[in-house]
N, C-alpha and C positions, 0 to 999 in steps of 0.2 A: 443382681439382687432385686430389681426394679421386678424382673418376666416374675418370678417366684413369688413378691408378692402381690401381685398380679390374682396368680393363680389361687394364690389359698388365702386369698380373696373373695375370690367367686367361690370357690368350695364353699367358707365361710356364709356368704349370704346365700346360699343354697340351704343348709343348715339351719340358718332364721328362717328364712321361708318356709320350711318344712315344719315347723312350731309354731302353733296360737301363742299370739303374745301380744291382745288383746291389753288393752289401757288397762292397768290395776293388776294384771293375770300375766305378767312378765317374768316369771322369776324363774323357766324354764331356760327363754333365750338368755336370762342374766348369767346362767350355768354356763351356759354355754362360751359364750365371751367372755368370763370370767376362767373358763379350761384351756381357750384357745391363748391368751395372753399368758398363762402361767407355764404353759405347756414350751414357750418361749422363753421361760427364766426373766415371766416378768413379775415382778410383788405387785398384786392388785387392792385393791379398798373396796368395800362393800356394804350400803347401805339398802336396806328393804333393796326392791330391784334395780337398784342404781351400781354400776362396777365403773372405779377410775381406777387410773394409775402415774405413774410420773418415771420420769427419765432415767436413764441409770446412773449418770452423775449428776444429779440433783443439786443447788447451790441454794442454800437460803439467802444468798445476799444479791443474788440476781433475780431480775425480774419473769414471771410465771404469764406464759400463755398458753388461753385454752384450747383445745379441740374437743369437741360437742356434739353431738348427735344423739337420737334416741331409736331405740331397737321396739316399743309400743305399734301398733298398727291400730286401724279401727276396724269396723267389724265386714266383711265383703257384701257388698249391695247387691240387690237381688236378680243384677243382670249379670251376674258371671256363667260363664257358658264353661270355665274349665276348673278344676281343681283347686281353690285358691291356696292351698297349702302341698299344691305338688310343684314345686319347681321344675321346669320345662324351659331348654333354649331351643328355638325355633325361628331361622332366619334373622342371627343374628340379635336376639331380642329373648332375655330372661324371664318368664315370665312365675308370677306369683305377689300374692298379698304382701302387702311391705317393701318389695322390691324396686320400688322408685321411693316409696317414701317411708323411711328414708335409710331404708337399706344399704342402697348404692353409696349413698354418702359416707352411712358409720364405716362400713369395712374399709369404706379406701382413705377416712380417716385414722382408723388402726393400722391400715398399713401404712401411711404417711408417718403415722407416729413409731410404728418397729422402724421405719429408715433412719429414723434419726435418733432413735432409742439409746445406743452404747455410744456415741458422737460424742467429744470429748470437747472442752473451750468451745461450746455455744453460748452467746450473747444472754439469751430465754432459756430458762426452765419449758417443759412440755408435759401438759398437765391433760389426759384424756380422759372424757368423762362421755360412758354410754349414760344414756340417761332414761328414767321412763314417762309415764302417765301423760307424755307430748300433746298427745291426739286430743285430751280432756280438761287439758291447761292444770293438771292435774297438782294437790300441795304435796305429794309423795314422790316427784320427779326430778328437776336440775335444782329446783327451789329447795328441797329437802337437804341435796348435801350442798352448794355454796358455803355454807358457814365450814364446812371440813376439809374444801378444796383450797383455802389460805386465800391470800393475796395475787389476785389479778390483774396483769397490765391489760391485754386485751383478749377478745375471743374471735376464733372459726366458727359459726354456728352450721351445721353440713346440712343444708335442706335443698332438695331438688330445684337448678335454678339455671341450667346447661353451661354451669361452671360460668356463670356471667355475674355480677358480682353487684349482691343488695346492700348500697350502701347507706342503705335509711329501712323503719320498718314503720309501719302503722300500729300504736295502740291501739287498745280497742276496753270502750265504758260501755256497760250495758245498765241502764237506768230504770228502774222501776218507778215509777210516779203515779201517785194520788190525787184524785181532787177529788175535793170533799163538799156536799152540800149539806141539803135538808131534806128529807122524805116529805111526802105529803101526796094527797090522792090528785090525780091527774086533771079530772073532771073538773074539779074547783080554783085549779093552780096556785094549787098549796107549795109549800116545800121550795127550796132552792134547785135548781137542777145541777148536779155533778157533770153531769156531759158538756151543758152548754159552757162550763167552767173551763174543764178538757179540752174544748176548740180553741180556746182563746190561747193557750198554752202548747196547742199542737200545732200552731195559727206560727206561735212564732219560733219554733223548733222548726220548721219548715220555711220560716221564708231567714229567719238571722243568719247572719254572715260574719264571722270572727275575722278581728281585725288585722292577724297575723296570718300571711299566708307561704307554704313550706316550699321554698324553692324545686326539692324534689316530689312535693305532691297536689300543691296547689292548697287549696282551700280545705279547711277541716269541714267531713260531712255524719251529718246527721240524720238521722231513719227513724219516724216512727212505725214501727212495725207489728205489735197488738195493738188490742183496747177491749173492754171490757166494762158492761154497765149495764143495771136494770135487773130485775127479778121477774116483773110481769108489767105487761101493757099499761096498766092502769095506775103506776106508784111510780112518780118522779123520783131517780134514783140518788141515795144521799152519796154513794163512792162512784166514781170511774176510776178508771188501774188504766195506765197503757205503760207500753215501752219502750223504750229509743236505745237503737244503736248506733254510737258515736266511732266515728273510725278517729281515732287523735293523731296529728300528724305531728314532724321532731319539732316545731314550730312552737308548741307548748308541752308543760307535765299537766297531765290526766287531771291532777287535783286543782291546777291551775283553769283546767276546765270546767270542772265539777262546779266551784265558786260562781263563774260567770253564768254557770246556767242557774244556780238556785237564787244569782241575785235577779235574772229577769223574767221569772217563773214564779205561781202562785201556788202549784202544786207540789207535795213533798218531794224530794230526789233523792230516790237510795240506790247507790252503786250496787250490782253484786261484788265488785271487788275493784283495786284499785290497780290490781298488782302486774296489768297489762300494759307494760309502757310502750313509748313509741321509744325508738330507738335509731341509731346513728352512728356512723365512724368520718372523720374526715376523711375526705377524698386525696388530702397528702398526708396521709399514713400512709408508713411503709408498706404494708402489706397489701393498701389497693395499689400503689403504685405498683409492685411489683405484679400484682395482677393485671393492670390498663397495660405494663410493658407485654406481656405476654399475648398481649392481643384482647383483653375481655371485657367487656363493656361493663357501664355502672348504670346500674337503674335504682326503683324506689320500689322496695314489692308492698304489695298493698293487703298479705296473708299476713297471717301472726303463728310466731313461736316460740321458741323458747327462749328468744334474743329479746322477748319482752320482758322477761325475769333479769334480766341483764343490766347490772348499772356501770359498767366498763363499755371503753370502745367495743363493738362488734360487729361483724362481717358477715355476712350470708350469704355462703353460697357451695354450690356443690354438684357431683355429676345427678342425670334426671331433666324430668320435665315437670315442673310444677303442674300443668296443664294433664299430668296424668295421675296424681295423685287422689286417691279415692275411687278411681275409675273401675266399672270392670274389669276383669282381665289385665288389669295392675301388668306393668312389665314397665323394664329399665334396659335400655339393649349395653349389650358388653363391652363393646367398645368404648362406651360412656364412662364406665367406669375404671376399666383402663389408663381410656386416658384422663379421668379424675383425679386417679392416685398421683400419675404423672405433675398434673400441674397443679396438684397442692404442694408435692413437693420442692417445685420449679419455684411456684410462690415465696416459699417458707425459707429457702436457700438463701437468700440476701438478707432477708429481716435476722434472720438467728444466726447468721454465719453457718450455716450446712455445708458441708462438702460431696 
């Protein structure tokens, strides 16, 4: 059963590959996986470009975990040398946009999930969900249907990680702040300066050090990264604008941050959004254990996904190399996902009772 789905597996992400499915502009590959599950006598759910599905004996009185992945890509950089939407295996290695991320992972989460799909007396419910708009942190993606997918114990999130297992993730705040002066002509040193206000505020975004530090990532860091001020030489400026990006680590919630910084800041602090958590599973959960038995190491990845939308334990990890994700010439070798499918389901076998 394993070789078979295996195989239309790879047929499968050769299929996505071969389809723009572009953040927002997904709703071709939603067909798609949306055919291939049905085509299998499986009932699928379907929101904007979003396709789950759940087990064939489904139990409302048992507890629901997820498998997650999104079928979205971003756009190919301008150093691709081959066809990003022709699928090609060469030396062992699939090549095409989306094929490591996170290609590799969703198919051999759907095949993970037909292995155990008709399985009868499983401990968990299995709840699959492609998801879209990943790549844009986007509100039309895993965020849009949670409220439809019920109650979750915990999540797989499948993002390229060479099946090695993130057991923490980094938030992430990106901060817009103001400081505000007085205009006034330069010459006479009128006016307040908005800048010199900005240093004193950029002064301690750079050197402060939060007092909580995360076992798996060390110290929560902070970037200012724009800034912006002035109209012309001669007019002390009344605004500065900069930005700061905050990586948050499981050490704190985002909001719990937010507070500490507008209490030692003079300038205004406006989130774009809040809704980037950092995230976390204990390392004795079942499901890492049964992963560290397998052989696979636990790190902290320092990327964000869609495990940031997550307020359930959750897991990260999957066939791929993060390290090629975005890349030119994008490619996932086969073997990877292979043996992905493989020890997701080696994973998943003790924690649900699989046979």
């Amino acid at each position: 059963m394993i070789e078979q789905l295996q195989k239309d597996s790879l047929e499968l992400l050769k299929q996505l590959i071969s389809i723009s499915s572009f953040s927002k502009e997904e709703d071709q590959t939603a067909d798609v996986i949306e055919r291939f599950l049905q085509m299998r006598e499986v009932k699928t759910h379907r929101k904007l470009n979003n396709v789950w599905a759940y087990n064939k004996h489904f139990d409302s009185n048992k507890p629901t975990l997820l498998l997650n992945s999104h079928h979205d890509t971003v756009k190919p950089n301008s150093g691709y040398t081959r066809d990003p939407f022709a699928p090609t295996v060469e030396d062992g290695k699939l090549y095409g946009l989306g094929s490591n991320d996170a290609g590799g992972c969703l198919v051999s989460l759907i095949a993970t999930f037909l292995y155990f799909y008709e399985q009868e007396g499983l401990s968990y419910n299995i709840c699959l969900a492609a998801t879209a708009e990943e790549e844009i942190s986007g509100n039309n993606g895993l965020e849009c249907v949670l409220p439809d997918l019920g109650e979750l114990e915990f999540a797989i999130v499948g993002e390229p990680t060479l099946m090695n297992l993130a057991v923490a993730e980094r938030g992430l705040l990106v901060l817009d702040c103001v400081s505000t002066g007085k205009a006034g002509h330069a010459a006479r040193e009128e006016g307040e300066n908005a800048i010199y206000k900005a240093l004193k505020d950029i002064e301690w975004f750079r050197s402060y050090r939060f007092s909580k530090v995360s076992e798996m990532f060390g110290p929560l860091k902070m970037s200012v990264t724009m800034i912006n001020a002035g109209s012309q030489h001669n007019v002390v400026p009344a605004t500065c604008t900069f930005t700061v990006d905050v990586r948050v680590t499981d050490a704190y919630a985002n909001e719990e941050v937010l507070k500490i910084i507008r209490t030692n800041v003079d300038c205004t602090v406006t989130p774009r959004s809040v809704r980037l958590k950092p995230s976390s599973i204990d390392k004795e959960h079942p499901i890492v254990l049964a992963g560290t038995a397998l052989g696979r190491t636990t790190y902290g990845s320092p990327t964000t996904s869609d495990q940031a939308l997550l307020s359930i334990p959750s897991l990260k990890v999957g066939p791929g190399d993060s390290a090629r994700s975005h890349m030119a010439d994008e490619y996932v070798f086969v073997n990877e996902v292979e043996e992905g499918i493989k020890l997701y389901i080696e994973m998943l076998k003790p924690v649900i009772n699989g046979k």
